[in-house]
N, C-alpha and C positions, 0 to 999 in steps of 0.2 A: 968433246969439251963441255957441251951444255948439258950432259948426264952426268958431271960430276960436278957443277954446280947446285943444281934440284937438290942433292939432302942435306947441303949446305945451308939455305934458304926455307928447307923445314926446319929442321932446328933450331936458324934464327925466330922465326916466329912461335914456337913451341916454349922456347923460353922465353921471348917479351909476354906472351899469354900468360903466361906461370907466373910470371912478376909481375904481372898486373893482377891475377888473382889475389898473390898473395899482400900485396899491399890492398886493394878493395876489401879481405880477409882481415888483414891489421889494423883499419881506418875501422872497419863493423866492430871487431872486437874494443878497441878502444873507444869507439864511441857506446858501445854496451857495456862496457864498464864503468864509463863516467856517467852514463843515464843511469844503472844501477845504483854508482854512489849517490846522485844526485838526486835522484826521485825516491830514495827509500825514506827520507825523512819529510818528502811532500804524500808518498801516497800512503803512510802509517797516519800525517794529519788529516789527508782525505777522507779514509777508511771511519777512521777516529768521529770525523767530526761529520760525517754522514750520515753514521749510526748515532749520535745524539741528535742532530735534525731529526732525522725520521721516529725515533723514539721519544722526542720531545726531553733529552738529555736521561730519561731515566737505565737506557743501557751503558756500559764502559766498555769499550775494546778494548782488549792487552793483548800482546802477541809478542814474542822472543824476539824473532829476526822475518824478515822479509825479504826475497832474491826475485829478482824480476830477470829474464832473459830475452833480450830481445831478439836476438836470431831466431829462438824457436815461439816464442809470443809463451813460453812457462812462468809462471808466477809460482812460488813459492812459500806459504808461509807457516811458521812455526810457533807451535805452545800456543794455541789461540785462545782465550777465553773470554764471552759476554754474558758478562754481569747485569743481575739490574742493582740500581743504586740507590738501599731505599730508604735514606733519607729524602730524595726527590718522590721517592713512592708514598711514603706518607703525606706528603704535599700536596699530592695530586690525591690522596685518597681524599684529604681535608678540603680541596678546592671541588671534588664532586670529577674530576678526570682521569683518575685511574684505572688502566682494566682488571679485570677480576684475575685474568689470568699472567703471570709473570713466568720470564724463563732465565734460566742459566745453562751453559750451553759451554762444555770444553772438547777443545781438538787437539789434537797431538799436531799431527801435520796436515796442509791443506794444500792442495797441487791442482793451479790452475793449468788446462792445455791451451795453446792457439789464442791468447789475449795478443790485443794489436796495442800499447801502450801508447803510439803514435796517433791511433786511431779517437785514444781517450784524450790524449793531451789536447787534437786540434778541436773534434767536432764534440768531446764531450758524450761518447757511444762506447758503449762497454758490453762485447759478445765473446759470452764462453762454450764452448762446445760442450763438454762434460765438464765436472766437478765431482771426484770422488772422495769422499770423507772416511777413513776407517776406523772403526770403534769410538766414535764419542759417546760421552757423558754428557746426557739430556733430562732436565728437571723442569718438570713446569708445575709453577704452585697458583691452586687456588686459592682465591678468598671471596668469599660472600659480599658483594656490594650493590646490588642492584644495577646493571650495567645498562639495561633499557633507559634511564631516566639519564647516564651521563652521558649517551652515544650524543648529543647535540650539542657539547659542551667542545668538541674540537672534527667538524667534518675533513676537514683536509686527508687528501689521498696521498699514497705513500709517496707518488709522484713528486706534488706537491710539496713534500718535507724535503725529499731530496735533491730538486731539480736544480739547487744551485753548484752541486757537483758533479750530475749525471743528467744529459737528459732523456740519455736510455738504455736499462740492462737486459740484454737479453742471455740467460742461460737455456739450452738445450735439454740436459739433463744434468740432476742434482744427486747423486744415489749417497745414502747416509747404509753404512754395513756395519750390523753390529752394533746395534744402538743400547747404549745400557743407559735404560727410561724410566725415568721414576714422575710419580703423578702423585702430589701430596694436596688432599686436600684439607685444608684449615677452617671449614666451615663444623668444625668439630671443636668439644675443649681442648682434646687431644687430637691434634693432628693424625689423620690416617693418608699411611703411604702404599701406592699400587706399582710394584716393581715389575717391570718387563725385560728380559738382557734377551740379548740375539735377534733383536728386530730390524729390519732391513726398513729404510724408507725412502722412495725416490720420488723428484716433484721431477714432471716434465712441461718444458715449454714455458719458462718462467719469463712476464716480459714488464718491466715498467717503465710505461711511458704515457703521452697527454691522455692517450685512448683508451687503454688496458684496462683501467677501472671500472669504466663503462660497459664493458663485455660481459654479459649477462653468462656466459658460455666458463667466464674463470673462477676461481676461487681464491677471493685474496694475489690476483696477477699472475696465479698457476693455473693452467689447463687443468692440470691431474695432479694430485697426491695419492701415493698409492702407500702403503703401509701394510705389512706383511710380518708375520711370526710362525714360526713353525714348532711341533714337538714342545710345549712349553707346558708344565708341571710344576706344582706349589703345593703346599700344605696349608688348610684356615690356619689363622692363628691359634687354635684351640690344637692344633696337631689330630683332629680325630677324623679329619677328611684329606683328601687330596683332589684337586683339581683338574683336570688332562685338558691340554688343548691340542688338538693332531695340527691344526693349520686355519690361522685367521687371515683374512682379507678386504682391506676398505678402499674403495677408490672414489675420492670427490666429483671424476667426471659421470661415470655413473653411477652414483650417489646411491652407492649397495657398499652394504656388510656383509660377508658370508663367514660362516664358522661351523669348520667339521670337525667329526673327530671331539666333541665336548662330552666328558664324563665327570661325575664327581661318587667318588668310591672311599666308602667306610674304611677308617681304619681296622676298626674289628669287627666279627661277627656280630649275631643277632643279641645273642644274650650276654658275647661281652662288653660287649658296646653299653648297654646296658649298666655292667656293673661299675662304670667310670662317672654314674652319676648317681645322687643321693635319690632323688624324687625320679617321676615318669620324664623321659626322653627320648620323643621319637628318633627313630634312627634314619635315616634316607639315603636310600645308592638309586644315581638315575645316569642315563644314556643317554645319546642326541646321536644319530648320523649327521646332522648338519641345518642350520637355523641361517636363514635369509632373511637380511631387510633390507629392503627397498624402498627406493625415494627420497633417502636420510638427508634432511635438510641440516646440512655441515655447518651453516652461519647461527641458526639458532641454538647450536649446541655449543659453538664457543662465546656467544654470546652470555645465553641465558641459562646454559647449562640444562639444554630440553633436551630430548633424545624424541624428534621428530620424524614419522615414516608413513607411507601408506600403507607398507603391508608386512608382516612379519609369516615366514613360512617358519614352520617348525615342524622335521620331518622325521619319521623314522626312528623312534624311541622304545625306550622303557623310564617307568618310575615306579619304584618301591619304596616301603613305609612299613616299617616294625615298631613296634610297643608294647612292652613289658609292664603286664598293669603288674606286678606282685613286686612294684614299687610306691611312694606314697607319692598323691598327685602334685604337680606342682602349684606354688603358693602367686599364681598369676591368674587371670582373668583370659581364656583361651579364644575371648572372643575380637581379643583387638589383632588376632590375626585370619580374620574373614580376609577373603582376599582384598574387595574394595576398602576395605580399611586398612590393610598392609599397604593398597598403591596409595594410600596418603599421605603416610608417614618415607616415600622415598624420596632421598634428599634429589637427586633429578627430578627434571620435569622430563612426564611421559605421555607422550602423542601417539597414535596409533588407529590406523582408521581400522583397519584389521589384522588378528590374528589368527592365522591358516592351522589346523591342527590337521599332521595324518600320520596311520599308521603308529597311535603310539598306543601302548600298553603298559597299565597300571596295576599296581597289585597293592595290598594293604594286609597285611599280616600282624596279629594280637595273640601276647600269652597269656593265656586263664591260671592264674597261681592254680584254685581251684579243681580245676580240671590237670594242672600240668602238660597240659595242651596247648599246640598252637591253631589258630582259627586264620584261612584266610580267602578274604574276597579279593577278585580281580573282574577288571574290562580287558575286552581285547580288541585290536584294532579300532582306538577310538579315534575319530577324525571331526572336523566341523572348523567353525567362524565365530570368533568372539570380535563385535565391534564395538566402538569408542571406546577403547580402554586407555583410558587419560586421568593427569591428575592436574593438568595446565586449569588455573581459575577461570581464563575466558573459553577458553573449551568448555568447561560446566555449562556454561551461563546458558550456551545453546544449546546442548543436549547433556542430559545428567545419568541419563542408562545405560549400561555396559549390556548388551545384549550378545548371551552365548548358545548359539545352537550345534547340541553336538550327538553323536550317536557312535556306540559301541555296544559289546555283545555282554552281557553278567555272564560270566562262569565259562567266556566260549560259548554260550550258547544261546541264550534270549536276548534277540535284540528290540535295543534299548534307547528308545528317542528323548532328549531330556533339550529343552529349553530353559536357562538359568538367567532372571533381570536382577542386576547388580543396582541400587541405588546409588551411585558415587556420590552425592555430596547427603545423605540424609544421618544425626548425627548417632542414628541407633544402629546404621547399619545395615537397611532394611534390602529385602529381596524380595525374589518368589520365583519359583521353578513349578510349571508344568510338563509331565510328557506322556510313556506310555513304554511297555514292557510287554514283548512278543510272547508265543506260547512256547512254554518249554518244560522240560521235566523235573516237578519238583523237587525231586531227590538228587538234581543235580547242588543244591545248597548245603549240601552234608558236613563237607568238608570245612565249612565255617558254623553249622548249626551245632555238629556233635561235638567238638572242643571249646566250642566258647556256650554252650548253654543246651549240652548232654541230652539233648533232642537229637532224633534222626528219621528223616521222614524216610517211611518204608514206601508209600506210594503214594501217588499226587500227580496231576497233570495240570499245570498252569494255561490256562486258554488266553487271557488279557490281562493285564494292569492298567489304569491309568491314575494318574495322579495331578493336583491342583493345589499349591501350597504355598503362604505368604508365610514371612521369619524377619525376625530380627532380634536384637543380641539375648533378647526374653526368653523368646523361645519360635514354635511355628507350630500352623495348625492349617486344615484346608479340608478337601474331600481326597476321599481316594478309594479305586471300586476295584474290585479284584474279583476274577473270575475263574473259576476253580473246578475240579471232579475228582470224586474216589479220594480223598487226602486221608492218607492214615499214618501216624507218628507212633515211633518207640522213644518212651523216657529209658534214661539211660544213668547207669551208675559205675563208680569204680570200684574194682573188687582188691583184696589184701594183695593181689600183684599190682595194680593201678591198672588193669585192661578194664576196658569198659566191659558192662554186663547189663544187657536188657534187665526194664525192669517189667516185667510180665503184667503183672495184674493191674499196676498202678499206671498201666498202658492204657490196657482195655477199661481201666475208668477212663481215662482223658479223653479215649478215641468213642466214647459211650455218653461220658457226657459233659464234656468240657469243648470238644470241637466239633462244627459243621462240618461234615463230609465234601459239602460241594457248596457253589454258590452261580446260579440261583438254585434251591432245589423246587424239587421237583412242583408244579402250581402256586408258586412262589415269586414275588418281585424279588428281582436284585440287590443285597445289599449293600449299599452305601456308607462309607464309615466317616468318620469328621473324627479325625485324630487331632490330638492336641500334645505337645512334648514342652514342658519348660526345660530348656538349657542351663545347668551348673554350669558354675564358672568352670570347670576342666574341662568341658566339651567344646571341641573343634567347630569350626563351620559344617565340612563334610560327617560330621559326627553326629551332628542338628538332622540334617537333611534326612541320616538314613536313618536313626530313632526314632524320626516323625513318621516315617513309611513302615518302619518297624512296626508302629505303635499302630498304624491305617490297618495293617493286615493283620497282626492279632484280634482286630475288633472285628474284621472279615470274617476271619476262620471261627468266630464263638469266642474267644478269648477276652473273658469279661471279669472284673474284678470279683460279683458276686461266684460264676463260676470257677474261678478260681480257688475261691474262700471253699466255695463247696469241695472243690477237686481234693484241695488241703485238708477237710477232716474227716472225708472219706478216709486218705488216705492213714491220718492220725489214729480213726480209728478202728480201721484194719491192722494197722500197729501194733495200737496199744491191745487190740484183742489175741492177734498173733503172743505177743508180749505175753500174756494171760493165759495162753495154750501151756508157753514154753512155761511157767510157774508149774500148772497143776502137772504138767507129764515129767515136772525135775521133783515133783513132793510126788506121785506118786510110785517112780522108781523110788527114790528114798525111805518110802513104806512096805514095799515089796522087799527092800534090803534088808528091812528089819526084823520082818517074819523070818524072812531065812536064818537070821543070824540067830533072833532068839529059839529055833528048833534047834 
């Protein structure tokens, strides 16, 4: 009998259990119902009036709809958009409390997990585990206002602004996918905008509360902002470049930028490139494996708009440079783009205690209408340290020289020590580079001697170079000693096919008496030259430097204006006497014709 009671007695209890779920099941859902109806139009005023606290009214919340669930702690919210509002923004520009940077900011949909609504209503604690955001549209505008002088116009922390609705959020992680980012700034007459789509950003450990401020360790109450783009490609506005980026990377905790994968590539070749502009226009295609900086102080850059670092690496390059002089120059002054004077004129502010240079490779390529030749020099493997390179006005005040020390090889082959002092605040420009040039084979220079100025040294040995030399936008001049043996040159001409054709005789004058064979020769002190170059307004910085070394070693090798003058009417009148052969040997066949004809 008592074996047939036992599953009587489960099933009683199976079902009171059941029915008590399902009404505990009924009582949750209807009270998740009525908290949802009844909190959606306290936490839209929350939400609302939290974000004018803490922005000081200048933001506006709007959002569609909002679904809170309390079984699963989901929040849900739709069509979100924060405005700023800027009639309040010009107020605060006029009152001196504005920031320079404003944002607009739309979401489709926003999906909170694991919120405790309970947890908000009693103790006023607000914890999200994630928050995933996909595809927003994110605009942040600048404007010019001098933000250093208004930062005391309102200290209060965000804390602070909000604490009479929250007195503490902590989010886990924040990850934004797909960010279409646009950066416009207005300190222009014409607004310039910097678009970025596909950018991933995620803040982790986001926390505000009494303490959080105070934590030397956050950024703005996040541990880490991280910011990420991959494969990202644009055209200048001009359409004649394109820009590659393989993969950028910023992270606020360790206060690095890395960026690989950087190239910027010509739309067209050398000489078409060329024919899309009236006057000279260099051309440029350069390469990066990848640029590091480190130390980036993130607060002065949203601040003051500085781009503050300790060290910048830049690794593993190429940079080339064509121009087509058999166009006419252009009608500018080439000297306001020395480089210390380029970092003048950039609208950031740039800190930099140093820049790491390795492994990169330059080349500079020129076409000779004249010749219809291209001429070109290159470094290879040049590497070094350029320090203080800033354009910050209290950075001058303590140190005003950009000091570059750097070393690469001329032609592959002579290495090449070159020290370069930038004057940063002096109003002319001024410099001065010393260094020194290893020994190497002079006819390794051909390939830029015989196209661009129909010389070609047949033999030469370079033992030393050094050089000493101050410039500024006038010109430059210094010492500079050059040490030499055996140098022997063919002048060079082009024949009715345009191939080049020694010019024989007009050789053996120049190498007889227009140039020193060696230096020193033989029971001889060493010559010394003090070159001097005045800079035309079309000549470049790098253009200065090497005219002036140019001009050092002609004066080395014998290359003197009076020997020149002489070279010239040697040459004139071997000429014009040549010239005078070819008369009398054309009158006296024409005399010899005549006898014939009158027999």
């Amino acid at each position: 009998m008592d074996t047939e009671k036992k599953p009587k007695k489960k099933h009683k209890v199976l079902k009171w259990t059941l029915s008590i779920l399902a009404v505990i099941i009924l009582i949750l859902a209807v009270v998740a119902w009525y908290i949802n109806r009844q909190w959606k139009p306290l936490l839209r005023e929350a939400i609302q009036n939290t974000v004018l606290d803490a922005s000081d009214s200048l933001y506006i919340v709007k959002f569609k709809d909002i679904k809170v669930n309390i079984l699963t702690g989901g929040v849900q919210v739709d069509s979100i958009s924060i405005t700023p509002d800027l009639a309040v923004y010009q107020k605060m520009i006029d009152n001196g409390s504005a920031p320079e940077n404003i944002v607009d900011l739309q979401v489709q949909t926003l999906i909170l997990q694991r919120v405790n609504p309970i947890k908000v209503y009693k103790e006023r604690k607000l914890t999200i585990r994630d928050i995933n955001i996909q595809q927003p549209s994110l605009t942040i505008y600048y404007t010019k206002l001098g933000s250093i002088a208004r930062k005391s116009v309102d200290n209060r922390t965000v804390y602070e602004r909000i604490n009479k609705a929250l007195k503490e959020l902590k989010i886990t992680t924040l990850f934004l996918t797909n960010v279409d980012f646009r950066y416009v700034d207005r300190s222009f007459k014409k607004p310039k905008t910097t678009h970025l789509d596909k950018m991933n950003i995620r803040l982790n450990d986001i926390l505000i509360d009494s303490t959080s401020s105070k934590d030397p360790t956050r950024f703005y109450n996040i541990k880490d902002v991280i910011a990420e783009i991959s494969d990202y490609d644009f055209a200048t506005p001009d359409s004649m470049y394109h820009l590659s980026i393989k993969h950028a990377y910023v992270s606020s905790m360790k206060k690095q930028l890395v960026v690989s994968g950087v190239s910027l590539t010509p739309r067209y070749g050398e000489m078409a490139f060329s024919k899309h502009f009236e006057r000279q226009e260099e051309r440029y295609q350069m390469q990066f494996d990848s640029i590091i900086v480190n130390q980036v102080n993130f607060n002065t850059f949203l601040d003051t708009r500085t781009v503050s670092a300790s060290k910048v690496k830049i690794l593993n390059g190429n940079l080339s440079a064509f121009l087509n002089r058999d166009k006419p120059v252009k009608n500018i002054d080439k000297g306001r783009n020395y480089p210390h004077l380029a970092l003048r004129r950039v609208a950031w502010g740039i800190k930099s205690d140093t820049v790491n240079l390795k492994n990169i490779n330059i080349s500079y390529t020129e076409y000779n209408p004249k010749t219809k030749e291209k001429g070109t020099v290159f470094f290879n493997d040049l590497k070094g340290n350029i320090y203080n390179v800033t354009n910050d006005s209290l950075a001058l005040t303590k140190k005003n020289i950009a000091d570059a020390y750097l070393q690469t090889y001329l032609m592959g082959k002579g290495k090449l020590n070159v020290h370069i002092a930038f004057n940063l605040t002096d109003p002319n420009g001024a410099f001065r580079y010393n260094g020194s040039l290893g020994s190497m084979d002079m006819s390794t220079v051909n390939s830029l001697t015989k196209p661009l100025a129909m010389v070609s040294i047949s033999s030469g040995k370079l033992n030393s170079m050094e050089f000493d030399i101050k410039g500024n936008l006038k010109g430059a001049g210094g010492t500079l000693t050059l040490k030499y043996e055996d140098l022997n040159v063919v002048l060079m001409k082009k024949d009715e096919r345009e191939n080049f054709k020694k010019m024989g005789l007009i050789s053996l004058f120049a190498n007889a008496l227009l140039l020193n064979n060696s230096n020193p020769k033989r029971d001889k002190p060493v010559v010394i030259s003090h070159p001097y170059y005045a800079r035309p307004s079309e000549a470049s910085f790098f253009n200065l430097m090497w005219k002036t070394v140019f001009a050092g070693i002609k004066e080395s090798v014998g290359i003197t204006e009076e020997k020149e003058s002489k070279l010239l009417k040697r040459a004139k009148d071997f000429k014009d006497a040549k010239a005078e052969r070819e008369i009398r040997r054309e009158d006296r066949q024409k005399r010899r014709a005549a006898r014939k004809n009158n027999k």
